[in-house]
PQR file of N, CA, C, O and H, with PARSE charges and radii, in Angstrom:
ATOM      1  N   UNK A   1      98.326  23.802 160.557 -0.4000 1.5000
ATOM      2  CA  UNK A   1      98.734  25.185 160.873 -0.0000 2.0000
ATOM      3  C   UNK A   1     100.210  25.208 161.307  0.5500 1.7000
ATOM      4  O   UNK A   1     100.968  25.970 160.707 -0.5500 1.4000
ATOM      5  N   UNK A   2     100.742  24.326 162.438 -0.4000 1.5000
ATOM      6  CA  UNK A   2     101.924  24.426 162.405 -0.0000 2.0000
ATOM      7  C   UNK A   2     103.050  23.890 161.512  0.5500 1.7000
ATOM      8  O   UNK A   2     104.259  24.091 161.400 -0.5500 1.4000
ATOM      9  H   UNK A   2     100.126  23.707 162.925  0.4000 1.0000
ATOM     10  N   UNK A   3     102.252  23.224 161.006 -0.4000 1.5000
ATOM     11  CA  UNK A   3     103.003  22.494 159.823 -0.0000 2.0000
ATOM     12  C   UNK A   3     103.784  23.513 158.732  0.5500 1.7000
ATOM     13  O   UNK A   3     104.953  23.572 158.350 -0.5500 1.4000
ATOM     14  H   UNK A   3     101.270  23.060 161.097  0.4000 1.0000
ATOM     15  N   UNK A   4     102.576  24.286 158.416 -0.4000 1.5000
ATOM     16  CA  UNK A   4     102.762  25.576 157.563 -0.0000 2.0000
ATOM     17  C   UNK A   4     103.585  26.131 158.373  0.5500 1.7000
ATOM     18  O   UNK A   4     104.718  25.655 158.313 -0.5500 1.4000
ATOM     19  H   UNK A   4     101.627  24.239 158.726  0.4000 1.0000
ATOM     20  N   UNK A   5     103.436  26.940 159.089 -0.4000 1.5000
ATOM     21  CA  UNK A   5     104.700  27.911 160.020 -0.0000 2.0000
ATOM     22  C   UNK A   5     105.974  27.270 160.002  0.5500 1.7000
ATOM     23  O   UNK A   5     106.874  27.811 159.358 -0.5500 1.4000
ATOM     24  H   UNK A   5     102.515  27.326 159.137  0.4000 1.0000
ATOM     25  N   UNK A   6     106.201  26.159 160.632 -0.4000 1.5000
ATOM     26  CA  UNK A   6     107.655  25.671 160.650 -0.0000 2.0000
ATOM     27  C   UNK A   6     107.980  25.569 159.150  0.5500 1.7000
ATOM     28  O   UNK A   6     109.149  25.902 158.956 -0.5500 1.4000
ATOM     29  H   UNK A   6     105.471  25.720 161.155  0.4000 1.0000
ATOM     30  N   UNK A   7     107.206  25.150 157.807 -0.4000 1.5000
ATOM     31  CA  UNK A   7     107.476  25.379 156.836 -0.0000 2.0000
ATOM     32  C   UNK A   7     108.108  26.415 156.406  0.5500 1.7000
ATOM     33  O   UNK A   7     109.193  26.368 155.828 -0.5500 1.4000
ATOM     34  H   UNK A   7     106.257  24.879 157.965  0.4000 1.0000
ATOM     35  N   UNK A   8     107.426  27.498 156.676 -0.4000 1.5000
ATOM     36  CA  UNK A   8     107.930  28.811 156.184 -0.0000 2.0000
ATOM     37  C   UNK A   8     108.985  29.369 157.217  0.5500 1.7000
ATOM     38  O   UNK A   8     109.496  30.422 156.836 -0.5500 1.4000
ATOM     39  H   UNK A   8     106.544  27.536 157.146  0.4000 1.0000
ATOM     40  N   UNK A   9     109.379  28.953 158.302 -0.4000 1.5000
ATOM     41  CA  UNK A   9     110.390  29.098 159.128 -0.0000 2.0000
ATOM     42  C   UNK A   9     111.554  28.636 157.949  0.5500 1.7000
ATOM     43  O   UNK A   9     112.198  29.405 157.236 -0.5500 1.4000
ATOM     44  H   UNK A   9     108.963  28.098 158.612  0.4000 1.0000
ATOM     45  N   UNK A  10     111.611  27.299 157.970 -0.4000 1.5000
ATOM     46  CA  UNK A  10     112.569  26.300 157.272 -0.0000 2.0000
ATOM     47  C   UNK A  10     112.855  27.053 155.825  0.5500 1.7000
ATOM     48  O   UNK A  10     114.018  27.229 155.459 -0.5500 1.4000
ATOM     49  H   UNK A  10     111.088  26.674 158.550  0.4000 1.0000
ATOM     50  N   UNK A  11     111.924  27.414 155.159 -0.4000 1.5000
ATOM     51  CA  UNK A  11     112.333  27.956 153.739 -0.0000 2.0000
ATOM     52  C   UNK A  11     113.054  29.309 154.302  0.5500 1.7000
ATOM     53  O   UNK A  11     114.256  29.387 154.046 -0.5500 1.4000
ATOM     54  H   UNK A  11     110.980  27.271 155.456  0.4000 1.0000
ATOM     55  N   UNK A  12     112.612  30.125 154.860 -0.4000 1.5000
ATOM     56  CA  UNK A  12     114.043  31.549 155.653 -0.0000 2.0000
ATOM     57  C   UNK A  12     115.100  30.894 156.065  0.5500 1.7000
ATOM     58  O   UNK A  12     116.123  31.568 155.947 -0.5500 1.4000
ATOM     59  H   UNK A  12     111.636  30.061 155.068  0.4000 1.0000
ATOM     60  N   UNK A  13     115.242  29.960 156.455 -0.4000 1.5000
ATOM     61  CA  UNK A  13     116.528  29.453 156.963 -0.0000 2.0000
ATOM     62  C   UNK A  13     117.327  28.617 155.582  0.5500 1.7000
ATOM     63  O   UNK A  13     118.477  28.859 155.216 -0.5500 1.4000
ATOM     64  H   UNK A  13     114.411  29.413 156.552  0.4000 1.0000
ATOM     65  N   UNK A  14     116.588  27.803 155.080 -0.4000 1.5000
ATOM     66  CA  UNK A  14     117.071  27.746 153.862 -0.0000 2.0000
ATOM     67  C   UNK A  14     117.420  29.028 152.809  0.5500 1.7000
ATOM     68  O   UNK A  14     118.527  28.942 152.280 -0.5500 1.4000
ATOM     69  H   UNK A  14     115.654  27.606 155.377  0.4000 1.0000
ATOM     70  N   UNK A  15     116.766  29.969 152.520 -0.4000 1.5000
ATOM     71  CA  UNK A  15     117.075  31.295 151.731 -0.0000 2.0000
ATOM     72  C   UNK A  15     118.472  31.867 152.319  0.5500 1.7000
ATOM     73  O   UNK A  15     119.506  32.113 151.698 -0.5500 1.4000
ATOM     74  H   UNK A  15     115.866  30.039 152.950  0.4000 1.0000
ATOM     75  N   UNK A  16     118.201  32.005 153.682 -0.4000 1.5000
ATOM     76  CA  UNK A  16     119.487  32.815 154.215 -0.0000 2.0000
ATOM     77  C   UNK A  16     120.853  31.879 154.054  0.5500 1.7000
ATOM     78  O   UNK A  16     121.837  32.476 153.618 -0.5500 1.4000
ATOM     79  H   UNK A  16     117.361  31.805 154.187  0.4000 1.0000
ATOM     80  N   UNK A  17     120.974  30.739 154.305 -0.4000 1.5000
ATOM     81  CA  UNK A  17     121.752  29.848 154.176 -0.0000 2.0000
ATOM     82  C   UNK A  17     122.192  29.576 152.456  0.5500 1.7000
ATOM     83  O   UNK A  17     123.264  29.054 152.149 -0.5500 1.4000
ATOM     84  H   UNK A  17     120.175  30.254 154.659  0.4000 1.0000
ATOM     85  N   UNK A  18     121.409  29.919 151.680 -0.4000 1.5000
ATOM     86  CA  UNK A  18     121.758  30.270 150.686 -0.0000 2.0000
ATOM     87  C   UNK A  18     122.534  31.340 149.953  0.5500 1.7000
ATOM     88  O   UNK A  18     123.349  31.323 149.030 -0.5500 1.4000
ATOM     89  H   UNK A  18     120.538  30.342 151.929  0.4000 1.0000
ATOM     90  N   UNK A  19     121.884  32.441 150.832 -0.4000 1.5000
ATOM     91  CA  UNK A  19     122.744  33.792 150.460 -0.0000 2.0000
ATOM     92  C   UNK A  19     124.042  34.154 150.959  0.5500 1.7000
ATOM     93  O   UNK A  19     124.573  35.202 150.594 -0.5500 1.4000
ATOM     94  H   UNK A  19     121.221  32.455 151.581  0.4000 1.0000
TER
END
C-alpha cells in the first residue's frame, strides 16, 4: 500500500519536473 502511494507521489513529481 505504501509502496503504491509513494509510487504515484514520485510519478507527479516526475510529470511536473517534466513539464
Amino acid at each position: 500500500m505504501a509502496n503504491d502511494r509513494t509510487k504515484t507521489i514520485a510519478s507527479a513529481i516526475v510529470e511536473n519536473g517534466l513539464i
